[in-house]
N, C-alpha and C positions, 0 to 999 in steps of 0.2 A: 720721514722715515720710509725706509723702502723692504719687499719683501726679499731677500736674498735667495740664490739658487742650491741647492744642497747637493754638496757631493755624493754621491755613493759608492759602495764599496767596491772597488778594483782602480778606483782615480789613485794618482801616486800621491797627491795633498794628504792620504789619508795616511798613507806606510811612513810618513818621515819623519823626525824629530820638529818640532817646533820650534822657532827661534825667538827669543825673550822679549818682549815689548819694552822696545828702548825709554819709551815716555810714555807713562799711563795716563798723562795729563793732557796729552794730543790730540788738536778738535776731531784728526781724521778716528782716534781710536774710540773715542765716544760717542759718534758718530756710527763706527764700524758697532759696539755693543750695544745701542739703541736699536739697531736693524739687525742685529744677531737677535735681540729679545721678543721685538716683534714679529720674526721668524718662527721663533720655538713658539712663540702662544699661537699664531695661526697655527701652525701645525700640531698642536699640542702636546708640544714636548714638555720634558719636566729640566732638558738642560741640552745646551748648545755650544759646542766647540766650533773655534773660529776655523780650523782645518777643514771642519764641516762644512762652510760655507767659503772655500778654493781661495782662506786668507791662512800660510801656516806662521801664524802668532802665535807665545804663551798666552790668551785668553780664552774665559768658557762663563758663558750665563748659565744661572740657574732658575729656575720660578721661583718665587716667591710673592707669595698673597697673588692678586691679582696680575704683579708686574715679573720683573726680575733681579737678579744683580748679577754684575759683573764681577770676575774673580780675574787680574792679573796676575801673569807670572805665579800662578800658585805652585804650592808643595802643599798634596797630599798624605798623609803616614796614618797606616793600621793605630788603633792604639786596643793594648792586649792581643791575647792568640785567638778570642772566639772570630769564627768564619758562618758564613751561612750561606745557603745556596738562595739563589729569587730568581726569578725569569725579568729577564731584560730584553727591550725594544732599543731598536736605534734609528734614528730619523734618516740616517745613509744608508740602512739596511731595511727599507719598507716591505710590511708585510708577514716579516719572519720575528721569530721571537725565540731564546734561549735559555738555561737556566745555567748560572754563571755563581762558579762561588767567590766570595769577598767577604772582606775583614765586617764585623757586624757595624763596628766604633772608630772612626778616624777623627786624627787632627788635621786642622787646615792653617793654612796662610797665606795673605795675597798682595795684593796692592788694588787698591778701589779706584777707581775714574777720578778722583779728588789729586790721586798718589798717597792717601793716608793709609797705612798698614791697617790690613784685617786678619784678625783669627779666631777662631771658635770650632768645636769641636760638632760632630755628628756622629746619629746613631740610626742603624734599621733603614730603612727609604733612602733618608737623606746620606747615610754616609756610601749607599751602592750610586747612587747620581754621582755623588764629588769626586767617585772614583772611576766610575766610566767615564767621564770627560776628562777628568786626567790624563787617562789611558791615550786620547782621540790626541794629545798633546806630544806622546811617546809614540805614537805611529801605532799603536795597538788599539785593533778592535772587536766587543766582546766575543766573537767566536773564536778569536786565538787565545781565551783563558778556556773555552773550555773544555774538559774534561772527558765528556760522554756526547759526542754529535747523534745521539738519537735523543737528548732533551733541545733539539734545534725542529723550529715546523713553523710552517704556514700558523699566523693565528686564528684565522678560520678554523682550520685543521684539529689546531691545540683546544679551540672551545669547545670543536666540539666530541675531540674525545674528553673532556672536563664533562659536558653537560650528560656523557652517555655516563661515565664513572658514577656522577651523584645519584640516581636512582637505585643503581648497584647497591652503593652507601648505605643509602637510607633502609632499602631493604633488610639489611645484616641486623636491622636492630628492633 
């Protein structure tokens, strides 16, 4: 397995449409998501699109437990209207950090490295990953969802107006 190199934000891999993984059974694609996974856990991601690393395929790892999995050719979709805002990192945007709002609850489906269909639903954490790497698949990355560019800072920056707020906090009470 090898560590792969990560785009970052202004490479064109990242603005374009992804084009479908003809065969998720292809030694070169299992191959390609082994070293997409042990990409994201050196760098401790919590999810890895292949556009991220200058392949634009429909595929994206996510951690789980110690490892990963691979998601082929997924579809994403909200499920209900609740939204909520979280601050997001992104491995092609080192450094900076965002608060992005998305759907609380999605559905998913894939195709697995075997080519056996996967689906299962997410909620909170997991369904803002499933959806920002989705995103990385449509050419969209989280600073064009969002909103308000003054919840966008250095994470330095962000902790430490965080750690000057709590004392503030605690004091009120």
């Amino acid at each position: 397995m090898a560590i792969l190199k990560i785009a970052r934000m202004g490479h064109p891999v990242l603005l374009r449409h992804a084009d479908p993984v003809p065969d998720p059974t292809a030694p070169e694609i299992r191959r390609l998501a082994e070293d997409m996974i042990e990409t994201m856990l050196d760098a401790s991601g919590l999810g890895l699109a292949a556009p991220q690393v200058h392949v634009p395929l429909r595929l994206f790892v996510v951690r789980e437990g110690e490892g990963g999995r691979a998601l082929i050719n997924p579809v994403v979709e909200p499920l209900g209207e609740a939204v909520e805002p979280g601050w997001e990192g992104c491995l092609s945007i080192p450094g900076l950090r965002g608060s992005v709002m998305r759907a609380r609850r999605v559905s998913w489906r894939a195709v697995g490295l075997d080519g056996e269909a996967l689906a299962g639903e997410a909620e909170a954490l997991g369904a803002r990953v499933l959806q920002h790497e989705y995103d990385h698949l449509e050419g969209v990355m989280y600073p064009m969802r969002m909103t308000d560019l003054s919840l966008l800072g250095f994470n330095e920056e962000l902790a430490r107006a965080a750690a000057a707020a709590r004392p503030a906090a605690e004091n009120e009470h």
